[in-house]
TORKOL-4160 file (C-alpha; in steps of 0.2 Angstrom, whole numbers, padded with zeros to 4 digits, m for minus):
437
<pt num="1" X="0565" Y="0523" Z="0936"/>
<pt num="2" X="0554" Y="0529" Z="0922"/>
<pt num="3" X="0539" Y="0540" Z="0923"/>
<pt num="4" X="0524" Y="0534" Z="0917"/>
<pt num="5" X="0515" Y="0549" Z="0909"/>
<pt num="6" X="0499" Y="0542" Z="0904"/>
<pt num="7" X="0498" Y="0541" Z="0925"/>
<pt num="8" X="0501" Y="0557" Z="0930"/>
<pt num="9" X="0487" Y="0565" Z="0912"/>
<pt num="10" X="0475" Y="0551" Z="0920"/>
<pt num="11" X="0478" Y="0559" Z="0938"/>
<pt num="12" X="0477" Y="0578" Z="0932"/>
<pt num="13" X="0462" Y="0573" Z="0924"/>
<pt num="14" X="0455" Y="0565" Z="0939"/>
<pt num="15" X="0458" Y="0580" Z="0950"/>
<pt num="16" X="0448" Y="0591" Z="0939"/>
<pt num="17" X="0435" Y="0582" Z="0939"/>
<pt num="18" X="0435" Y="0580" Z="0956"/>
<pt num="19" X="0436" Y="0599" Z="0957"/>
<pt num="20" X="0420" Y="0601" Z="0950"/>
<pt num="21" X="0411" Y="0587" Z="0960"/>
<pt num="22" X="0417" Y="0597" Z="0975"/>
<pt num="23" X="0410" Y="0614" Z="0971"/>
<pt num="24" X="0392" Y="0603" Z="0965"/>
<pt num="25" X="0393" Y="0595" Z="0984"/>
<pt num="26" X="0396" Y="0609" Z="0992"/>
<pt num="27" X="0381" Y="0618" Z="0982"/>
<pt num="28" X="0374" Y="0634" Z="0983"/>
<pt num="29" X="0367" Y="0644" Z="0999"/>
<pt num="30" X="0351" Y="0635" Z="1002"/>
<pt num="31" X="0337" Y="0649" Z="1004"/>
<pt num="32" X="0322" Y="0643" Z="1016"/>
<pt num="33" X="0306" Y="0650" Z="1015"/>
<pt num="34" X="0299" Y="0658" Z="1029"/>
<pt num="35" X="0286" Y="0645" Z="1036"/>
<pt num="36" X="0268" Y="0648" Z="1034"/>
<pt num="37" X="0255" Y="0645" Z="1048"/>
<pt num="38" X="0253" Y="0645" Z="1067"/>
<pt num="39" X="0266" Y="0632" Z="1070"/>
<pt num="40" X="0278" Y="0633" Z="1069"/>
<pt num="41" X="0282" Y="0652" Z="1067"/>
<pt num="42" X="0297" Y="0661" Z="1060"/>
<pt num="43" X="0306" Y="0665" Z="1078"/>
<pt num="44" X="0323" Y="0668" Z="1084"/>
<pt num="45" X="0326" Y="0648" Z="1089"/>
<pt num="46" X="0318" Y="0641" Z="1071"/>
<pt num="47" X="0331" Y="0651" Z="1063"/>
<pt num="48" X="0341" Y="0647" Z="1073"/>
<pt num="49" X="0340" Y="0628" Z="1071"/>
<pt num="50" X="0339" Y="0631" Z="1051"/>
<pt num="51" X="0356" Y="0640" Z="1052"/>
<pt num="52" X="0363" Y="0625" Z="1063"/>
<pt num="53" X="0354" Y="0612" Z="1049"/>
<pt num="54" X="0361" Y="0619" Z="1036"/>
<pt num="55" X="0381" Y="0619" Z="1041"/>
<pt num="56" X="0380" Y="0602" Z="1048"/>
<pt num="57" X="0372" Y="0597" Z="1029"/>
<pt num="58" X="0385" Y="0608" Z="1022"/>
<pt num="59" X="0401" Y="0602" Z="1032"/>
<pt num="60" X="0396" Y="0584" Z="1028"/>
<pt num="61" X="0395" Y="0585" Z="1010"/>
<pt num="62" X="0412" Y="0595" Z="1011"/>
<pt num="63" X="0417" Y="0578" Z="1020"/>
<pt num="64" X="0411" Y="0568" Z="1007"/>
<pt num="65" X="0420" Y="0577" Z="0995"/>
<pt num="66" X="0436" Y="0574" Z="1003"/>
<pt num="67" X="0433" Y="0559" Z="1007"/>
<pt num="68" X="0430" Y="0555" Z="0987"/>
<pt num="69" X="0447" Y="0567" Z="0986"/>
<pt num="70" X="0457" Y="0551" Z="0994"/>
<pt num="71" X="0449" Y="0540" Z="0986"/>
<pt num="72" X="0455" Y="0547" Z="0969"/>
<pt num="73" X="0471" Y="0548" Z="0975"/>
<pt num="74" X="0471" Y="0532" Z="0979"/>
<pt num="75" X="0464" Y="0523" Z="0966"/>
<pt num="76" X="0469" Y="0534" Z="0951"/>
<pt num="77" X="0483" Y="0528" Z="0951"/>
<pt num="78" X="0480" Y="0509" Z="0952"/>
<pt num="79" X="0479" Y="0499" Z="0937"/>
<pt num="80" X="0464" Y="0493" Z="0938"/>
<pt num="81" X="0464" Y="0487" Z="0918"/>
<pt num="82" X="0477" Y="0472" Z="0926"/>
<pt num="83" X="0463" Y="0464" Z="0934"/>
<pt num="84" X="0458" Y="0455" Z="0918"/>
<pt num="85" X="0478" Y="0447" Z="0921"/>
<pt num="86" X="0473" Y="0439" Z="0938"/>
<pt num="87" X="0469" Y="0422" Z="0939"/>
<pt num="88" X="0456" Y="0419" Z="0955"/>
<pt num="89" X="0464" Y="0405" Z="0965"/>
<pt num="90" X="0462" Y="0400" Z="0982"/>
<pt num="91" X="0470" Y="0406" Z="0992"/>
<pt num="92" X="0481" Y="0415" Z="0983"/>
<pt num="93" X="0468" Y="0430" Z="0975"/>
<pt num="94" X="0462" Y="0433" Z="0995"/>
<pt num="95" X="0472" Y="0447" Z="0996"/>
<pt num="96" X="0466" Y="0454" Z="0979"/>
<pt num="97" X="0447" Y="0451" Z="0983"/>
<pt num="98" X="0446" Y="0455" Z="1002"/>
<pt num="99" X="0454" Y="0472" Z="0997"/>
<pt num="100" X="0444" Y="0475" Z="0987"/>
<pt num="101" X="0427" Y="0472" Z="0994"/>
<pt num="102" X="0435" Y="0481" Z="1008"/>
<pt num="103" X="0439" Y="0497" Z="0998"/>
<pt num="104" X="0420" Y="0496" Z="0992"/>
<pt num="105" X="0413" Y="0496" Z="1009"/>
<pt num="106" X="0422" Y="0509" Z="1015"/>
<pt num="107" X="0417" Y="0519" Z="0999"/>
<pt num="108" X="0399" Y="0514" Z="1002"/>
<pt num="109" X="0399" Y="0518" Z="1021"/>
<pt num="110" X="0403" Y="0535" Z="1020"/>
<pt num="111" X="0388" Y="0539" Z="1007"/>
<pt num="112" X="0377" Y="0532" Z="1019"/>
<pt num="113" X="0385" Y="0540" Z="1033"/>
<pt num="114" X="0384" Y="0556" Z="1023"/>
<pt num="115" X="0366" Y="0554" Z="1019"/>
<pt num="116" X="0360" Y="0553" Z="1038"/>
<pt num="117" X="0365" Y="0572" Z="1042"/>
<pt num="118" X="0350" Y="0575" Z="1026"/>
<pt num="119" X="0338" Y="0563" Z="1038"/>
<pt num="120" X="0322" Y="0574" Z="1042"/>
<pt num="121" X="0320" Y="0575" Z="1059"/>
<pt num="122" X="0306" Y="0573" Z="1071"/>
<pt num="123" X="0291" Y="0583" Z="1063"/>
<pt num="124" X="0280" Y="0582" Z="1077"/>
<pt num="125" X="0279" Y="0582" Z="1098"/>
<pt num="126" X="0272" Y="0564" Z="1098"/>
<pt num="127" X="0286" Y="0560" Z="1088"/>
<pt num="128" X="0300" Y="0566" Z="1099"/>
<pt num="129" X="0290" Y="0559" Z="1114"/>
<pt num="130" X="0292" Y="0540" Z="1108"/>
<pt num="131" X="0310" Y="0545" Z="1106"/>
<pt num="132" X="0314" Y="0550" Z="1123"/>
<pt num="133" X="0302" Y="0536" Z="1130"/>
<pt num="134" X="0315" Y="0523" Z="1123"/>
<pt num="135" X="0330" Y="0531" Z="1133"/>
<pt num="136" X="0321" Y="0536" Z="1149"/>
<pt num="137" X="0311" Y="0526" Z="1160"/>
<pt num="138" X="0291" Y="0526" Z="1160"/>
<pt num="139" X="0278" Y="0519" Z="1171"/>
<pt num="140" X="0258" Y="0521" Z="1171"/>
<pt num="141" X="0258" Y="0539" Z="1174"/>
<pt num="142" X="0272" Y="0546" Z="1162"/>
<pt num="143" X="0290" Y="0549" Z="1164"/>
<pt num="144" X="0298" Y="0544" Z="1180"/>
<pt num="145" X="0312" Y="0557" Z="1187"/>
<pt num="146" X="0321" Y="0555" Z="1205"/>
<pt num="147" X="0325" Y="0569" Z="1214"/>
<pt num="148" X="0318" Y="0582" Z="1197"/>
<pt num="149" X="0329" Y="0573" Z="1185"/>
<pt num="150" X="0325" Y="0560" Z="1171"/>
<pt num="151" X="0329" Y="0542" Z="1175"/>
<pt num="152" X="0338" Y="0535" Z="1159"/>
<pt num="153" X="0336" Y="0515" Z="1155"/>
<pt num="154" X="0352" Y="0516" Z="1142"/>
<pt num="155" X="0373" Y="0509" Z="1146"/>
<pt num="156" X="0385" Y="0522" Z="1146"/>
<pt num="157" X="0395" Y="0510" Z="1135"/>
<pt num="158" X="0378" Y="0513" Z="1120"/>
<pt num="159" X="0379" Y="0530" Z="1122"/>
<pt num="160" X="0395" Y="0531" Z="1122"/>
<pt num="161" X="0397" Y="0520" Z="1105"/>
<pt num="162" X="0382" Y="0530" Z="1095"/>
<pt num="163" X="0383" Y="0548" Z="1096"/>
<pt num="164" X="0365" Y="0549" Z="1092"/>
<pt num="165" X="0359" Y="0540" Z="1107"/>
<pt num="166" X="0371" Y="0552" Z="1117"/>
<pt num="167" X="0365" Y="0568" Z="1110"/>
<pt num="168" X="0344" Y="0560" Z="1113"/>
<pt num="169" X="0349" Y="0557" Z="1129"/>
<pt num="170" X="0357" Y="0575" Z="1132"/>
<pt num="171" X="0342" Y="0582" Z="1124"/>
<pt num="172" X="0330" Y="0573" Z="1138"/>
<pt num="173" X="0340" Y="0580" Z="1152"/>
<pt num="174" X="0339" Y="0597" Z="1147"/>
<pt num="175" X="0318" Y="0595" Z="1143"/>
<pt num="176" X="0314" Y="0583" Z="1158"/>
<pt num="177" X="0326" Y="0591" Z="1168"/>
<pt num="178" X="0327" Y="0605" Z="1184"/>
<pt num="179" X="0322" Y="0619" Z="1170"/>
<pt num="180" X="0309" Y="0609" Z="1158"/>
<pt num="181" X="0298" Y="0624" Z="1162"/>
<pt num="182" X="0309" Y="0637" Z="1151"/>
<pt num="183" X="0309" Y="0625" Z="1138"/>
<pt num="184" X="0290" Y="0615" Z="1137"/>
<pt num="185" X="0282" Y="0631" Z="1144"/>
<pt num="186" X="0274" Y="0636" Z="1162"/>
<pt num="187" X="0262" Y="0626" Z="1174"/>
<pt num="188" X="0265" Y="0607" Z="1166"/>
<pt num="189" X="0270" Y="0599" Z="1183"/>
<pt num="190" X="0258" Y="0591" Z="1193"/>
<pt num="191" X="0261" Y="0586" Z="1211"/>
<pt num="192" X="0274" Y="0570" Z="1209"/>
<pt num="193" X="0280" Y="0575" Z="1192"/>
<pt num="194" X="0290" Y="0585" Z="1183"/>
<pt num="195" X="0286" Y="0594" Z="1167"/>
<pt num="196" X="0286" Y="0581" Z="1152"/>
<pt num="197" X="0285" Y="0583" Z="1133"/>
<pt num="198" X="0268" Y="0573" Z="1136"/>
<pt num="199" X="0262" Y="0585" Z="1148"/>
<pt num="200" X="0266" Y="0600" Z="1134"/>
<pt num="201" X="0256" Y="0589" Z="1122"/>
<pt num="202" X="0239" Y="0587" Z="1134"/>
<pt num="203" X="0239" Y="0605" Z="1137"/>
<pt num="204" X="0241" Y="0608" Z="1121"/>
<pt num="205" X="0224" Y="0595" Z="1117"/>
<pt num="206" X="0216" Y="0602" Z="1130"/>
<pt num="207" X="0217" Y="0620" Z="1124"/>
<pt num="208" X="0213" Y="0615" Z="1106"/>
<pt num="209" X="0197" Y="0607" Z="1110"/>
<pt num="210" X="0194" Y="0624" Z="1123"/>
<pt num="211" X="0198" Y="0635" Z="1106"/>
<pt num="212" X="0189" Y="0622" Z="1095"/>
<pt num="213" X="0173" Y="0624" Z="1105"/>
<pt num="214" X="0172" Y="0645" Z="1109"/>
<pt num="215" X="0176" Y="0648" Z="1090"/>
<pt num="216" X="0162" Y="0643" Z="1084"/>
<pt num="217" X="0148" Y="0649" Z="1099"/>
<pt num="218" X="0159" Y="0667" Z="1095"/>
<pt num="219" X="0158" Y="0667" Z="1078"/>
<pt num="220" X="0136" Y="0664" Z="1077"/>
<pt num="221" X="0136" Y="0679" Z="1092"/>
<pt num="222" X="0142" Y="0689" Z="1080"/>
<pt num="223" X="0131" Y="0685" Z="1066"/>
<pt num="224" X="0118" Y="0686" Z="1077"/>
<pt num="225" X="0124" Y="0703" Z="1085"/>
<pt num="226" X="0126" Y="0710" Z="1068"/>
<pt num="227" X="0108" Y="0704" Z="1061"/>
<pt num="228" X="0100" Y="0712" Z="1077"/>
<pt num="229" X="0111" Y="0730" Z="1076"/>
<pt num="230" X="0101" Y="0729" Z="1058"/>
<pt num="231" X="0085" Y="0728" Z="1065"/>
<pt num="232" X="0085" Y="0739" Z="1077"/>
<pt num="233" X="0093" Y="0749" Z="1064"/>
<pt num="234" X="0079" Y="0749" Z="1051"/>
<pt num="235" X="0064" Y="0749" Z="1070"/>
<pt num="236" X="0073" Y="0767" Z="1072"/>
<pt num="237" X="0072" Y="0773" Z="1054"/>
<pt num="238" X="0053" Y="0767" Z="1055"/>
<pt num="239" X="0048" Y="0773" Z="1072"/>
<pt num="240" X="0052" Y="0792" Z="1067"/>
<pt num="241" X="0042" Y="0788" Z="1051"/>
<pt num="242" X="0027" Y="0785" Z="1060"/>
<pt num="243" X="0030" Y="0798" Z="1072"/>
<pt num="244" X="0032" Y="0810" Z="1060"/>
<pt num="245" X="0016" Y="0804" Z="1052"/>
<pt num="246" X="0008" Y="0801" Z="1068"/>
<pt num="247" X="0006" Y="0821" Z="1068"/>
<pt num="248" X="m0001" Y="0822" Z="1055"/>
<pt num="249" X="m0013" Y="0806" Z="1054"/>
<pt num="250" X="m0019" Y="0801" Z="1069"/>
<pt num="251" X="m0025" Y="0784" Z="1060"/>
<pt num="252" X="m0004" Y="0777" Z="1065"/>
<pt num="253" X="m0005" Y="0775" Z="1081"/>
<pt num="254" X="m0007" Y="0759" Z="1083"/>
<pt num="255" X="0006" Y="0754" Z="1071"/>
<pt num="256" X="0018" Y="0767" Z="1080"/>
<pt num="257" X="0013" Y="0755" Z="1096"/>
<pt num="258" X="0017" Y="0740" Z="1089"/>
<pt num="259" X="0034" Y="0745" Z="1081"/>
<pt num="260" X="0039" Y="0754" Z="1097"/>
<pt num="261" X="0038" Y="0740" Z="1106"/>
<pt num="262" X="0043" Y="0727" Z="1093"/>
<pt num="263" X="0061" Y="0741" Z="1095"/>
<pt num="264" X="0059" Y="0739" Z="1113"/>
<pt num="265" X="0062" Y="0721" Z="1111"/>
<pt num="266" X="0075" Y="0721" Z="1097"/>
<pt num="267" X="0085" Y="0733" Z="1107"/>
<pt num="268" X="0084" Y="0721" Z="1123"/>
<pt num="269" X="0091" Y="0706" Z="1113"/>
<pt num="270" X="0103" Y="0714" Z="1103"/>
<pt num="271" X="0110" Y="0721" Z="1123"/>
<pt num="272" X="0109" Y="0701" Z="1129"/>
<pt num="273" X="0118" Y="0694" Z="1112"/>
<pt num="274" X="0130" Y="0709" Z="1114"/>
<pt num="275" X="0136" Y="0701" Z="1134"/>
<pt num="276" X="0136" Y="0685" Z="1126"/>
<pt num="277" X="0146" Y="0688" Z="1112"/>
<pt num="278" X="0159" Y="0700" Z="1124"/>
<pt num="279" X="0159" Y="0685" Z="1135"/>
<pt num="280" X="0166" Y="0673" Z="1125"/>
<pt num="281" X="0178" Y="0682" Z="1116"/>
<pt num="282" X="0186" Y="0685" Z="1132"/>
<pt num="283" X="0187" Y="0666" Z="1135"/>
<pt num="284" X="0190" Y="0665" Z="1117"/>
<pt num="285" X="0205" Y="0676" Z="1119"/>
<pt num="286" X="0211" Y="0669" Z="1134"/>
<pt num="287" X="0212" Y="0653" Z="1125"/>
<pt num="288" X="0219" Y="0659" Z="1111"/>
<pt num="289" X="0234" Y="0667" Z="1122"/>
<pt num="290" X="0238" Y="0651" Z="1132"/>
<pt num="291" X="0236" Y="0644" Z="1116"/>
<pt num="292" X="0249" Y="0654" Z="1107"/>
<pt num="293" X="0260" Y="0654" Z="1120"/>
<pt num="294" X="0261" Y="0633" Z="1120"/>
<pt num="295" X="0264" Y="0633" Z="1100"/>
<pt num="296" X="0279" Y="0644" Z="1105"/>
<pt num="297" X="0285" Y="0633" Z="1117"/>
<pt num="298" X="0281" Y="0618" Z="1104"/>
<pt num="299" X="0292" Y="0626" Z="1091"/>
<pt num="300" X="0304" Y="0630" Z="1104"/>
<pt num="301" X="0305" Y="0610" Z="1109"/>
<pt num="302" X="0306" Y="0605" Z="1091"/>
<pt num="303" X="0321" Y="0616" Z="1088"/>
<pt num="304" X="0331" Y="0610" Z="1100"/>
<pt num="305" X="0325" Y="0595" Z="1097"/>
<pt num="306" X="0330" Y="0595" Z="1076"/>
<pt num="307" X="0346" Y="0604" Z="1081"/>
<pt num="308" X="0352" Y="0590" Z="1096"/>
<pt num="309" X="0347" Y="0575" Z="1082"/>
<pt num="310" X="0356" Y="0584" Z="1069"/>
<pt num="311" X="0373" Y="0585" Z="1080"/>
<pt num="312" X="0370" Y="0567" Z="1085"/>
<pt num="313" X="0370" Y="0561" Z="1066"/>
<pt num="314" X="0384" Y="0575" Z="1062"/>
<pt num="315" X="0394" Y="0565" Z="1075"/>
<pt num="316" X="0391" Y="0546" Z="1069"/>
<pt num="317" X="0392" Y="0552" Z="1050"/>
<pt num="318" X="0411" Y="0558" Z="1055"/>
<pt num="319" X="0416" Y="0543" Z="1064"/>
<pt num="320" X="0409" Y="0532" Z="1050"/>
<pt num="321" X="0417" Y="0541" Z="1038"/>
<pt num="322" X="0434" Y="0540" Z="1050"/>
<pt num="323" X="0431" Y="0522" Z="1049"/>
<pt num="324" X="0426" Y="0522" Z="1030"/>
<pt num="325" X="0444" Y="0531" Z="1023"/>
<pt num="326" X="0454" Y="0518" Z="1035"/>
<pt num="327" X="0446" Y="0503" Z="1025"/>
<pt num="328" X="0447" Y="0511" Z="1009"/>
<pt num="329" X="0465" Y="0514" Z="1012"/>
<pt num="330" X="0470" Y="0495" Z="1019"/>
<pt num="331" X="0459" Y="0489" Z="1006"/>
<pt num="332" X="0465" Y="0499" Z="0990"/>
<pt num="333" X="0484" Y="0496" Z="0998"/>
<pt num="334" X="0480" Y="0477" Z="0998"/>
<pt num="335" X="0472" Y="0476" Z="0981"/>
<pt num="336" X="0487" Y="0487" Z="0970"/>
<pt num="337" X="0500" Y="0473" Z="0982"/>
<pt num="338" X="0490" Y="0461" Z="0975"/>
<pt num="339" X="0490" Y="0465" Z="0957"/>
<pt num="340" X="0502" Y="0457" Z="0946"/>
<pt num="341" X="0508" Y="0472" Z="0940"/>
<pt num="342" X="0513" Y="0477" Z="0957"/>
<pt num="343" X="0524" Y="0456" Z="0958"/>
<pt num="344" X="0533" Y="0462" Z="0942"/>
<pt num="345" X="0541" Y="0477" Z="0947"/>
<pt num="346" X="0547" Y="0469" Z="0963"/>
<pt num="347" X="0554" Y="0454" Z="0953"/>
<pt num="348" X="0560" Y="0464" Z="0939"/>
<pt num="349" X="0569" Y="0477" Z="0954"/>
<pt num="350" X="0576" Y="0463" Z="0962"/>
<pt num="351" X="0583" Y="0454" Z="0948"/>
<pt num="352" X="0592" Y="0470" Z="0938"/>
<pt num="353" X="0609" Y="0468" Z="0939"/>
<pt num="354" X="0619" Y="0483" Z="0949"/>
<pt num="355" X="0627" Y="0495" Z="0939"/>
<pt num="356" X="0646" Y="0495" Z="0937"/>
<pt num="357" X="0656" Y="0510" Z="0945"/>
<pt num="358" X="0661" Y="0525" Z="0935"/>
<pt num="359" X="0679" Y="0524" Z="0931"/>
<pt num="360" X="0688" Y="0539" Z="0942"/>
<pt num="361" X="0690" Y="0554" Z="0929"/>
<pt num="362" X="0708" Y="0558" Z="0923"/>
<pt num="363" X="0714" Y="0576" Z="0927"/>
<pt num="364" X="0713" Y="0587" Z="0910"/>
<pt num="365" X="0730" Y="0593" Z="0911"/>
<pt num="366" X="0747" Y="0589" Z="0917"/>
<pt num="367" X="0761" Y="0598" Z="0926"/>
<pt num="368" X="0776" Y="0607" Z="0916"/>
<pt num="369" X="0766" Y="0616" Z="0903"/>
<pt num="370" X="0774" Y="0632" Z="0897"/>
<pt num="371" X="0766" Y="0649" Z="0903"/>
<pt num="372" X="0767" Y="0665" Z="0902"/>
<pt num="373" X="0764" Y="0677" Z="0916"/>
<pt num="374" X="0765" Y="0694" Z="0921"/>
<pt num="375" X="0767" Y="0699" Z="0941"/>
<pt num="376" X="0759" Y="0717" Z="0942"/>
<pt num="377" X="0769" Y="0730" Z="0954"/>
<pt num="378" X="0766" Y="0734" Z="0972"/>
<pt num="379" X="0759" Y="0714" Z="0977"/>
<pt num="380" X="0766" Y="0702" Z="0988"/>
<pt num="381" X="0772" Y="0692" Z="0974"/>
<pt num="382" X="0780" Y="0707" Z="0965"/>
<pt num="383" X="0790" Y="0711" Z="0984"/>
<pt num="384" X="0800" Y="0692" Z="0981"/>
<pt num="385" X="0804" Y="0698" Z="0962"/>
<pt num="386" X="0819" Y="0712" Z="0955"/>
<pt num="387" X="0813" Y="0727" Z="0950"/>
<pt num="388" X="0814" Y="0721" Z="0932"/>
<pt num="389" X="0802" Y="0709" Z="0933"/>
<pt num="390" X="0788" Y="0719" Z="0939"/>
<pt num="391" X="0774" Y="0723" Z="0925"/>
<pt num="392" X="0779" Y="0714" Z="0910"/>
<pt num="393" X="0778" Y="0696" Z="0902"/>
<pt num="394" X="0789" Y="0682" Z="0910"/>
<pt num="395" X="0791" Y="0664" Z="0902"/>
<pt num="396" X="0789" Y="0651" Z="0917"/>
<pt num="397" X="0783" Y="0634" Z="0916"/>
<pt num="398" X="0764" Y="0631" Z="0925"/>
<pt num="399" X="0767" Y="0621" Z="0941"/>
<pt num="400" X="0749" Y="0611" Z="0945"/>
<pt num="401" X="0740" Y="0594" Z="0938"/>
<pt num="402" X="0721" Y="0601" Z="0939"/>
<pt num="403" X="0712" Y="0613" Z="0929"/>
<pt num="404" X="0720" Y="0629" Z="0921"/>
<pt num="405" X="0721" Y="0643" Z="0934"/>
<pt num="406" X="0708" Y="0656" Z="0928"/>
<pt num="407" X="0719" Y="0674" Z="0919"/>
<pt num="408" X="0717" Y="0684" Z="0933"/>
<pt num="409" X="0724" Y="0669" Z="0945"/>
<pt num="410" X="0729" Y="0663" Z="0958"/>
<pt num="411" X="0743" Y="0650" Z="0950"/>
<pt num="412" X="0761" Y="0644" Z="0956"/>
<pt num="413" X="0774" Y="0645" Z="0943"/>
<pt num="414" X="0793" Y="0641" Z="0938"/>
<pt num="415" X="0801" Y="0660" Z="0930"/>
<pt num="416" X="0813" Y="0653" Z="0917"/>
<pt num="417" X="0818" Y="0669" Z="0912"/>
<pt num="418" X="0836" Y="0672" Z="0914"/>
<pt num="419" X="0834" Y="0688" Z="0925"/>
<pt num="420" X="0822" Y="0680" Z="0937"/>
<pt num="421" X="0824" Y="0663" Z="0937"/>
<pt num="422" X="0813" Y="0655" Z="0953"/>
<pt num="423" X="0796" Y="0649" Z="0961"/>
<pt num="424" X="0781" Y="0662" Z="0962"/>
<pt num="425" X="0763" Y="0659" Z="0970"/>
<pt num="426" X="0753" Y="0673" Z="0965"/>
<pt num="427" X="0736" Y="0676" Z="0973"/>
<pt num="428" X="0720" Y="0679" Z="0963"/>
<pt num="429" X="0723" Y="0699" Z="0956"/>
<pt num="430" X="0740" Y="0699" Z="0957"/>
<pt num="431" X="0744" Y="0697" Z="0942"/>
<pt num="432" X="0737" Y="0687" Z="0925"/>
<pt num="433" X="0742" Y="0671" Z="0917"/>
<pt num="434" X="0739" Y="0659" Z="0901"/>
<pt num="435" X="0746" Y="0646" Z="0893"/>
<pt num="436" X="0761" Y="0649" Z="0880"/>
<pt num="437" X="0752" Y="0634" Z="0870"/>
């Protein structure tokens, strides 16, 4: 069978290449900025969910790459240039087109299936919430749960089938469930229900519009606390002016009265905006704490939340893409059976005629060819042999019909010297032989 060698360049050349699109699709270490801002901040679980994103998105284009790795091995070596040979008839060009289109769907199918681990996730809590309302079930007050545990409205056999609805449904029983207050924060639960994703984005409203509210009433308490620290300020500087005049100048006292008590009154306001202002910065602060530590609990949520949809996708990108090779497989394997290229070499196999056998190979010598030999002394075939045939050349006739024994031996001879006429097998060292020819 004959090599085709314009095949295997065409192949080598498609491996490079394919070399190079993998190292491009595996890219470079993606470095994330650290997020700017109250929410959400750069803590132990964002990174944490960042580290997981940026596997999954790196093991699925690894996928991808060797999924395209079977695909060149595939079709590289079909000829696709025979195409223009085929003529489309029904329904003799079925097998050709079907696998075909087949092979393309499954080519198509795993991009896409690659592309959904790059799908952003759920940005925000209201987001997530419609999410989970979808899987669990919801009446006019929120979320139902029996016995402390969510009440989910989706078949086993869905979520068994999309990985994604498993992982939303997974994600819901670990927020809505026995322990939603380690993960949506402290105090959410009211009398007959649990701890929600809903509850965690009231109390979150509800302190906003507290913050929202003191922030500004703070923030004029202490311009104003500030402007009357300056006055009674400058009332001081002045009131030992015109004391210090008053000494002097009898004439200031009743200036010294009015800017005593004009102190007097400063000094009493600037004491009353001083309690305000310490006043609300404590409900400002308390705000702000419960605040702060809701946000924490939101990023926390939205972690777990991008990390559980991320392994949802990861897991229905790699069954599409299982799916995706088997078609491109049956559909390439179809197409290349159904080129004509492919009939030829079956009719052309099947019709060579068989090869006629060999003829046996004759044997390169005969028997009876004259040698000469010489038996060396103290061996078994010098025991069998007069003294006077020991160590020195002997005429005899070579008895054998394959090839030439080698000069050290072994050989079977006829002696046809008159001294020492006879047979003699000597084994290999015992003595040394070539033909008298």
């Amino acid at each position: 069978m004959a090599i085709d060698v314009s095949v295997i360049s065409k192949l080598t050349d498609a491996v490079d290449a394919l070399r190079g699109f993998m190292a491009k699709a595996a890219g470079p270490e993606e470095k994330q900025e650290a997020p700017r801002g109250a929410v959400p901040e750069n803590s132990t679980a964002v990174q944490m969910a960042r580290t997981a994103r940026e596997s999954y998105q790196k093991t699925a284009r690894w996928m991808l790459a060797a999924f395209a790795a079977v695909g060149v091995l595939i079709f590289g070596s079909l000829p696709f240039a025979a195409i223009a040979d085929v003529e489309l008839r029904w329904p003799s060009s079925l097998w050709l087109v079907g696998g075909l289109v087949v092979a393309v769907a499954g080519i198509v199918s795993a991009v896409v299936a690659v592309s959904l681990v790059s799908e952003p996730e759920d940005a925000s809590l209201g987001e997530l919430d419609s999410d989970l309302r979808a899987i669990q079930k919801t009446d006019d007050k929120g979320y139902v749960f029996v016995k402390g545990k969510p009440v989910i409205t989706v078949h086993k056999l869905r979520s068994w089938w999309n990985p994604r609805i498993a992982c939303r449904i997974e994600l819901a029983r670990i927020l809505h469930g026995p322990e939603s207050s380690a993960h949506l924060g402290p105090n959410l639960q009211s009398e007959d229900r649990q701890a929600s994703v809903t509850s965690l984005i009231k109390r979150l409203g509800e302190l906003e519009s507290q913050h929202a509210k003191l922030a500004p009433v703070a923030a004029n308490l202490t311009v104003s606390v500030a402007s009357y620290e300056k006055r009674v300020e400058d009332l001081g500087k002045l009131l030992v002016e015109l004391r210090a005049r008053h000494a002097e100048d009898s004439s200031v006292g009743k200036e010294l009265g009015t800017t005593s008590a004009m102190y007097t009154a400063a000094a009493t306001k600037l004491d009353s905006e001083r309690a305000a202002l310490t006043t609300k910065q404590k409900e400002l602060a308390e705000v702000g704490d419960q605040l702060g530590l809701y946000q924490d609990h939101r990023s926390l949520v939205l972690a777990e939340s991008g990390v559980m949809q991320l392994r949802g996708r990861f897991r229905l990108a790699r069954r599409v893409l299982a799916i995706a090779a088997v078609l491109t497989l049956f559909g390439g394997t179809a197409y290349a059976l159904a080129l004509p290229s492919a009939k030829a070499d079956k009719e052309e196999t099947s019709s060579a005629p068989a090869p006629n056998p060999a003829p046996e190979p004759r044997p390169a010598y005969a028997a009876g060819l004259p040698a000469t030999v010489t038996i060396h002394e103290g061996t078994r075939a010098a025991a069998e042999l007069p003294r006077e045939c020991v160590n020195r050349p002997l005429a005899a006739i070579w008895v054998g019909d394959t090839r030439v024994p080698p000069t050290a031996g072994p050989f079977t001879v006829l002696l046809t010297d008159t001294a020492c006429v006879g047979e003699v097998r000597a084994a290999r060292g015992e003595g040394t032989f070539s033909l008298a020819r």
